[in-house]
Short mmCIF file of the C-alpha atoms (twelve columns), coordinates in Angstrom:
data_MODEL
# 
_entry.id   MODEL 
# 
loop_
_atom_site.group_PDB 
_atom_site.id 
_atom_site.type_symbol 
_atom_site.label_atom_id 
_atom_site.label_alt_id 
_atom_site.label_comp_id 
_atom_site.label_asym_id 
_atom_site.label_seq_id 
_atom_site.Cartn_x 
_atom_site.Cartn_y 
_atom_site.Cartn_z 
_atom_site.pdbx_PDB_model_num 
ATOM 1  C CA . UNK A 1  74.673  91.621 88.218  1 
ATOM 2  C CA . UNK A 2  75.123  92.566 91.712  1 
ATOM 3  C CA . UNK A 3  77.623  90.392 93.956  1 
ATOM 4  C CA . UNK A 4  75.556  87.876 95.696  1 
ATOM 5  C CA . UNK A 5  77.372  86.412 99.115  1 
ATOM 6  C CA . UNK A 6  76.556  82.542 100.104 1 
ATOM 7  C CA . UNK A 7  77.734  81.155 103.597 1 
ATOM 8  C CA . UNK A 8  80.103  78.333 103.211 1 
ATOM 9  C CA . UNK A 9  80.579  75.341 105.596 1 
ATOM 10 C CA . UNK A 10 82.936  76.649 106.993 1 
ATOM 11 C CA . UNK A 11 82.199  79.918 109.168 1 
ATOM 12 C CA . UNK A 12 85.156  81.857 108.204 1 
ATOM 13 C CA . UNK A 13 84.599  81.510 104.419 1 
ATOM 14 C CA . UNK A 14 82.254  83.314 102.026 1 
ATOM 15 C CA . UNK A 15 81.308  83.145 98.638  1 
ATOM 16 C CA . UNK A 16 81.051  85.929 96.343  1 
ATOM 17 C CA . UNK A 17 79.141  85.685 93.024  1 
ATOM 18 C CA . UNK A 18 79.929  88.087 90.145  1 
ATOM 19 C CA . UNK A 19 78.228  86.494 87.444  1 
ATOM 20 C CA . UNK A 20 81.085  86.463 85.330  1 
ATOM 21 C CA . UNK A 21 84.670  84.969 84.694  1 
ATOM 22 C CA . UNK A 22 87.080  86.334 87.743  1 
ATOM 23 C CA . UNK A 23 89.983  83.940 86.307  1 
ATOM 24 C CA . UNK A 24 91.962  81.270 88.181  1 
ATOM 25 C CA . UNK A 25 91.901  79.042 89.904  1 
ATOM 26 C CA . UNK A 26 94.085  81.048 91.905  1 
ATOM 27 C CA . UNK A 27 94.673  81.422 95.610  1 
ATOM 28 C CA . UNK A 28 96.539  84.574 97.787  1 
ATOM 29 C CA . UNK A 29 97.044  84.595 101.217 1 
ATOM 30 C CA . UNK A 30 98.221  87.532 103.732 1 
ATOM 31 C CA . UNK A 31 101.333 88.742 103.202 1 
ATOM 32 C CA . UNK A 32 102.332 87.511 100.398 1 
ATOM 33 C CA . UNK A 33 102.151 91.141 98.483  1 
ATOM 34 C CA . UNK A 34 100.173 89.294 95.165  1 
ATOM 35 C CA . UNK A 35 100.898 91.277 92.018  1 
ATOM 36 C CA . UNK A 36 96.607  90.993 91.085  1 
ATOM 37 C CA . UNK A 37 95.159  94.424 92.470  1 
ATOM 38 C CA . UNK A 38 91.954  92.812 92.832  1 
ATOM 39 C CA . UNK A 39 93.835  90.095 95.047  1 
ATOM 40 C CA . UNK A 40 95.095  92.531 96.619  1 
ATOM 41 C CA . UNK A 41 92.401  95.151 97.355  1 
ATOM 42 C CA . UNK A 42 90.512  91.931 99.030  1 
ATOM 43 C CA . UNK A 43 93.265  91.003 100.870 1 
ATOM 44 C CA . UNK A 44 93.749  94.618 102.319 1 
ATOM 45 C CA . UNK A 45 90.231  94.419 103.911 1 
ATOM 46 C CA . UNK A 46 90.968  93.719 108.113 1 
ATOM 47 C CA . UNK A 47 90.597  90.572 109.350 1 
ATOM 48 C CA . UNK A 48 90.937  88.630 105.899 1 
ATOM 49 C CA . UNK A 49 93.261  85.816 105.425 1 
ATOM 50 C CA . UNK A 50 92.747  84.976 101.981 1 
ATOM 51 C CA . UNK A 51 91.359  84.765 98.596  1 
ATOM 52 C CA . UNK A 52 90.391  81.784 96.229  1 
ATOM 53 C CA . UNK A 53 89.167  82.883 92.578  1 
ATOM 54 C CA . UNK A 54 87.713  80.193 90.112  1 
ATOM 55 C CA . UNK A 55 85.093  80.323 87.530  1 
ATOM 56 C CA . UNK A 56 82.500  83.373 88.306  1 
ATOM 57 C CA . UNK A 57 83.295  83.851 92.410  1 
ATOM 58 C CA . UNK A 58 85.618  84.648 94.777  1 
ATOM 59 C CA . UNK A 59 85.965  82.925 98.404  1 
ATOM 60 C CA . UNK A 60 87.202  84.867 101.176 1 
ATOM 61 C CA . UNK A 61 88.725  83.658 103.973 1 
ATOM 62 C CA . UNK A 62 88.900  85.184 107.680 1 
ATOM 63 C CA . UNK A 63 89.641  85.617 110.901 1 
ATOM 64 C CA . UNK A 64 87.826  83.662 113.466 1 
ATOM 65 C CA . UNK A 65 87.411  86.830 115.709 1 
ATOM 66 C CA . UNK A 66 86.778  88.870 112.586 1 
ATOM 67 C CA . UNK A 67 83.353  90.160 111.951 1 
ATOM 68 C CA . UNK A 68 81.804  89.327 108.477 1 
ATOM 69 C CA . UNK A 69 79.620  92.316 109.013 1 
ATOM 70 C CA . UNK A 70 81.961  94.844 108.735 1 
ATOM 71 C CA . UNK A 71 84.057  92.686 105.477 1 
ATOM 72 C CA . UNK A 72 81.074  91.560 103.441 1 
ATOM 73 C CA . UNK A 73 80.291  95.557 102.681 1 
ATOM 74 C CA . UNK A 74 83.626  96.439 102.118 1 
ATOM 75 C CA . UNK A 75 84.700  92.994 100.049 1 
ATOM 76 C CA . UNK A 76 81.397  93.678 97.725  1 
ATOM 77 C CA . UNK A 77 82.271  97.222 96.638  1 
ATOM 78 C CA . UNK A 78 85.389  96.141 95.858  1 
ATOM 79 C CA . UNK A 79 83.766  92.967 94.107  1 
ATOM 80 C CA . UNK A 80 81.085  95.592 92.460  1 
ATOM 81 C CA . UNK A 81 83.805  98.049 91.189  1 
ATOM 82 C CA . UNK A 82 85.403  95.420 89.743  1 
ATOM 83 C CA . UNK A 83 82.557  93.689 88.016  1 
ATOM 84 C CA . UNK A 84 79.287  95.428 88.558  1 
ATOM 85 C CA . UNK A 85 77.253  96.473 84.805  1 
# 
């Protein structure tokens, strides 16, 4: 299943749907150097602030003067390498 991306209420949040289990709940922020390389590939994107992972999607946080145009690409390969078929 290709990641699908939903806009949250708030604007600096997105959700990411794998269509299967991505563990947690579980929550990394910035800096914080989380030993989960998929934690930390997201986190690596510029501009992001942090990731929540429960049941089959991942929320990602941002910047308010980040642009989700250039992180949604980059966050979904990531997302797609991870889980894609």
């Amino acid at each position: 299943m290709p990641v699908s991306v939903s806009p949250t209420p708030n604007p600096n949040a997105a959700k990411f749907s794998v269509g299967q289990a991505v563990g947690g709940p579980a929550t990394f922020v910035a800096g914080s150097n989380p030993d989960d390389p998929l934690a930390a590939a997201l986190l690596a994107i510029s501009g992001v602030t942090s990731i929540f992972m429960t049941a089959d999607f991942v929320t990602i946080s941002k910047t308010p003067d980040s642009s989700w145009e250039s992180i949604i690409p980059e966050a979904s390969a990531i997302l797609e390498g991870r889980f894609g078929d």
